[in-house]
C-alpha positions as CSV (number, residue, x, y, z in Angstrom):
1,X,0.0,0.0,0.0
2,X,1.1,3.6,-0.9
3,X,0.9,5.9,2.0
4,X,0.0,9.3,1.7
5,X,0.3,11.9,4.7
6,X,-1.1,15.2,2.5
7,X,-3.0,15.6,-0.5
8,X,-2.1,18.8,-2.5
9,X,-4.2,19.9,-5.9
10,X,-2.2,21.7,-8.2
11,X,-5.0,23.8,-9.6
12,X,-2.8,25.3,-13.3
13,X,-4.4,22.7,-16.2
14,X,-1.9,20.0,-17.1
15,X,-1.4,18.5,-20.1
16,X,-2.3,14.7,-19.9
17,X,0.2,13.6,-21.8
18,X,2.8,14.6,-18.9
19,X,4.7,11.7,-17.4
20,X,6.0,11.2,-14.5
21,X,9.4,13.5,-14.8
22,X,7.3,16.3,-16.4
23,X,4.8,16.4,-13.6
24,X,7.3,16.4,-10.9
25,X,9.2,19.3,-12.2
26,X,5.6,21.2,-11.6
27,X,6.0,20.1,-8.5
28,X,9.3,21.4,-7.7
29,X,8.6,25.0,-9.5
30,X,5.0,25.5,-7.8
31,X,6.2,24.0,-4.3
32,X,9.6,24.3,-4.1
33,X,10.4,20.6,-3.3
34,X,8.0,17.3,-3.6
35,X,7.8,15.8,0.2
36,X,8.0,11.6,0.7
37,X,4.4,10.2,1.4
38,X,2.6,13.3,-0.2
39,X,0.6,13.2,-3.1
40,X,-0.2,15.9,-5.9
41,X,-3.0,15.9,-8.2
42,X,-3.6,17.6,-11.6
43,X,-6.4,17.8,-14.1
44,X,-6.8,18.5,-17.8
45,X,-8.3,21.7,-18.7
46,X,-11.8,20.3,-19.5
47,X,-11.7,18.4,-16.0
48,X,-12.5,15.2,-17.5
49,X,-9.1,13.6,-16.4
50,X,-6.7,13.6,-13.6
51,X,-3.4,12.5,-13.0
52,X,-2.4,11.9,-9.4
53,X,1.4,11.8,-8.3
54,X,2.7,10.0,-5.4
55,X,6.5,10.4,-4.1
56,X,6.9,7.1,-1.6
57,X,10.4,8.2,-0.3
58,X,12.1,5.8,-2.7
59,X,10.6,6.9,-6.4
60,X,7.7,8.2,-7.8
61,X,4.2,6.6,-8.9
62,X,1.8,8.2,-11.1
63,X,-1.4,6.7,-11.0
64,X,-5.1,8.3,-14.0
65,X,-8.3,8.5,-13.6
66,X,-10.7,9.4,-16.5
67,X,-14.4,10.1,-16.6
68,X,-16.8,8.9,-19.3
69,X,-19.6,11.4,-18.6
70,X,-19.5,14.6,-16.4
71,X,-16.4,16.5,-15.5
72,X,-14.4,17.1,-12.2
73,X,-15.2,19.7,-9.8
74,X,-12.0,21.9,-10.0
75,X,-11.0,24.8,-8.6
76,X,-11.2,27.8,-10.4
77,X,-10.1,31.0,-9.5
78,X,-6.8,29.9,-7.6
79,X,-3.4,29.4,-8.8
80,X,-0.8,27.4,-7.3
81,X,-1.8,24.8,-4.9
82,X,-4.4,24.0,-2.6
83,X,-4.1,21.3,0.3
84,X,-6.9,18.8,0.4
85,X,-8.5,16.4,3.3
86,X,-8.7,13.0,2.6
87,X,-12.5,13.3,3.0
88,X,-12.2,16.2,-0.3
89,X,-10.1,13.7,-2.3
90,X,-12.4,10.9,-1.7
91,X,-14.9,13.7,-2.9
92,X,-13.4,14.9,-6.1
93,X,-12.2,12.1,-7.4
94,X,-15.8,10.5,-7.4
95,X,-17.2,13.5,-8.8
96,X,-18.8,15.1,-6.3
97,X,-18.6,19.1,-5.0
98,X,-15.6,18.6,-2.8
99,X,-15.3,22.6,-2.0
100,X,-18.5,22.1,-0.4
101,X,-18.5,19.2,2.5
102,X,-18.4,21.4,5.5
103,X,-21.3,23.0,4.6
104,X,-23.0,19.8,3.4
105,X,-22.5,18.2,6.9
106,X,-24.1,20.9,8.8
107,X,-28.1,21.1,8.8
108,X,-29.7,24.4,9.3
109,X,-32.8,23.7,8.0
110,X,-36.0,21.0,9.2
């Protein structure tokens, strides 16, 4: 199993065709360094794929995920990079409004 201690979504559109050297070296210009155990993920512009990027303290996995129907919810409006919960990457990458689950869990409203 591949831990992962933080979650961080790099929010510029990537190019899907970007391996695993090519997405690390966004990594290291956006961040500054890419941490063991922390995980970055990027989308296409059309937020219909994303690539997710794992440094386990030894090398580098690179792991896609592409939907048939619907899109993404990305971030828009941010640039840079945005640390996620694991509860908002469980989100996103199902499809759902990830920006929204604190508000979601509270009930004001009978």
């Amino acid at each position: 199993m591949i831990r992962i201690d933080a979650l961080w979504l790099c929010s510029e559109p990537q190019d899907m065709r970007s391996g695993t050297e090519r997405l690390l070296a966004t990594v290291v210009t956006t961040l500054g360094r890419a941490e063991a155990h922390h995980g970055y993920l990027f989308a296409n512009s059309r937020a219909t794929r994303v690539k997710l990027l794992v440094h386990d303290g030894f090398g580098v996995w690179c792991a896609a995920r592409r939907l048939n129907a619907g899109r993404f919810h990305w971030t828009t409006g941010t640039s840079g990079s945005l640390q996620l919960s694991r509860a908002q990457f469980e989100a996103l990458v199902v499809g759902l409004p990830w920006q929204r689950l604190h508000e979601q869990s509270i009930i004001t409203r009978v």
